[in-house]
N, C-alpha and C positions, 0 to 999 in steps of 0.2 A: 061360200067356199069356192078358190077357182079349179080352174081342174088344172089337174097334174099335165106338167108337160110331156112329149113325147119326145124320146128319143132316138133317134136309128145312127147305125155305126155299122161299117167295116171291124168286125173285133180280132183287134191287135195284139192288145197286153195280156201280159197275164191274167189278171182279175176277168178279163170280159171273154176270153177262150174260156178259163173257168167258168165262167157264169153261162155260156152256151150246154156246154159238154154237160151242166147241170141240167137244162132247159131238156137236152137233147133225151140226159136219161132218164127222164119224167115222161118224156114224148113215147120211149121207150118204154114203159111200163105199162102207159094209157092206152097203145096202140098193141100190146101183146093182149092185154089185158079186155081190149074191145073184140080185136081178132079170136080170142081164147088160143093164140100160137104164139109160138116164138119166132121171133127174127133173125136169130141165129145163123140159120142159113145164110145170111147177106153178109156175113164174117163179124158180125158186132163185135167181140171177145176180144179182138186184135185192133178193131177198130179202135174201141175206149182206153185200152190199154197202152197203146201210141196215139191218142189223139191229140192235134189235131192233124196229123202227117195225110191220113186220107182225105185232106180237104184243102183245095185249090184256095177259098176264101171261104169266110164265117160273115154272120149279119148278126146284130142282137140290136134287139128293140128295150129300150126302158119307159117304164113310166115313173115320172117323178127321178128317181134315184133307185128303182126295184126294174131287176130283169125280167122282161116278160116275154118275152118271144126269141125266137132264132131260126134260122135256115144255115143254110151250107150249100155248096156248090163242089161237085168233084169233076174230075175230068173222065171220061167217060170212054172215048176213044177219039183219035184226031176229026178236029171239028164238031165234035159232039157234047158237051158236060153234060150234069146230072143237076138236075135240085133235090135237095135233101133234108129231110127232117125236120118241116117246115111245122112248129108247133109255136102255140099262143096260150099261156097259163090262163087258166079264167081269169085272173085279174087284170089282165089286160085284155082281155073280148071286147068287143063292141068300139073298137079306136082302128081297126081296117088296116090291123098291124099285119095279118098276113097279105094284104094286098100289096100293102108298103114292102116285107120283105121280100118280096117275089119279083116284083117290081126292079128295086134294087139289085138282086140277084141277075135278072135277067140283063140289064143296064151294065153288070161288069163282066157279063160273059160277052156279050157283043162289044166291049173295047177290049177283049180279050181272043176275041177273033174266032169266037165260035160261030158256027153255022146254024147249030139246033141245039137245043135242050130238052132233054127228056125226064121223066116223074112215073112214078108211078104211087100209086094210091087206092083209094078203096071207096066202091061205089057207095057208099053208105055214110063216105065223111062229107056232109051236104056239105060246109060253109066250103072246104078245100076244094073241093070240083067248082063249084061257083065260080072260083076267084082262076081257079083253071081256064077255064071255059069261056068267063068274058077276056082274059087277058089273050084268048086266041089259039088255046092251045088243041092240041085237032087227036082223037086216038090211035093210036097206033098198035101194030103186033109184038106180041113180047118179044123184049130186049136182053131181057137174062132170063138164068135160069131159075126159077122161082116156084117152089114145089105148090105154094098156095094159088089154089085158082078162083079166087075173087078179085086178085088187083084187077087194077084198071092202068094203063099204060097210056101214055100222052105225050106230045112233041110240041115246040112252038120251031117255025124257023125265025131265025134271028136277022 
């Protein structure tokens, strides 16, 4: 059997913003559902409701012809974006798709004339800080206002 190809994209069409926004609220479920909170606070309800208008660019990973991954990029304040809701469905694990999309991410904020990029995240999601952490990104003090006190807060300069 070969294996399935990989795919990564800028997601443009219909179909692949769909297919993120799906990614996104699975990410969204696994990540309330790990935390035992809601994310609410960060305005999701408005967010999914208009989505994708809070998001500068979208990434989706496939394998074979099945989405399995996405991030997002927002703008954050001048010179600054965000990474966002950087999630890999188990069936795509193990293919280094969140590296890739992070990767990428980072690639169209710097020709997009960012300075930094910031994330934040949760000390407990090992494979995500990993791929933080080798790709250079250094921690910082909270950036919003964020009533749970486990994230973890992070910058790379671009």
């Amino acid at each position: 059997m070969s294996p399935q190809s990989i795919t990564l994209i800028q997601a443009k069409s219909e179909a692949d913003i769909a297919a993120v926004k799906d990614i996104f609220l699975e990410y969204m479920s696994f990540i309330e559902d790990y935390l035992g909170e809601s994310l609410g606070f960060q305005g999701t309800e408005t967010e999914f409701a208009t989505f994708p208008q809070a998001y500068e660019a979208l990434w989706l990973a496939k394998l074979g012809d099945q989405p399995v991954a996405a991030c997002g990029v927002k703008n954050h304040k001048p010179g600054i974006c965000e990474l966002k809701r950087l999630y890999c469905r188990p069936a795509g694990r193990g293919h280094q798709l969140g590296l890739k999309l992070t990767v990428a991410a980072i690639n169209f904020s710097r020709a997009q004339g960012y300075t930094q990029m910031y994330l934040d995240t949760d000390p407990g999601l090992k494979n995500a800080n990993k791929i933080y952490e080798d790709l250079g990104f250094k921690d910082i003090e909270r950036y919003y206002d964020n009533p749970m006190g486990c994230s973890r807060y992070m910058a790379l300069s671009l």
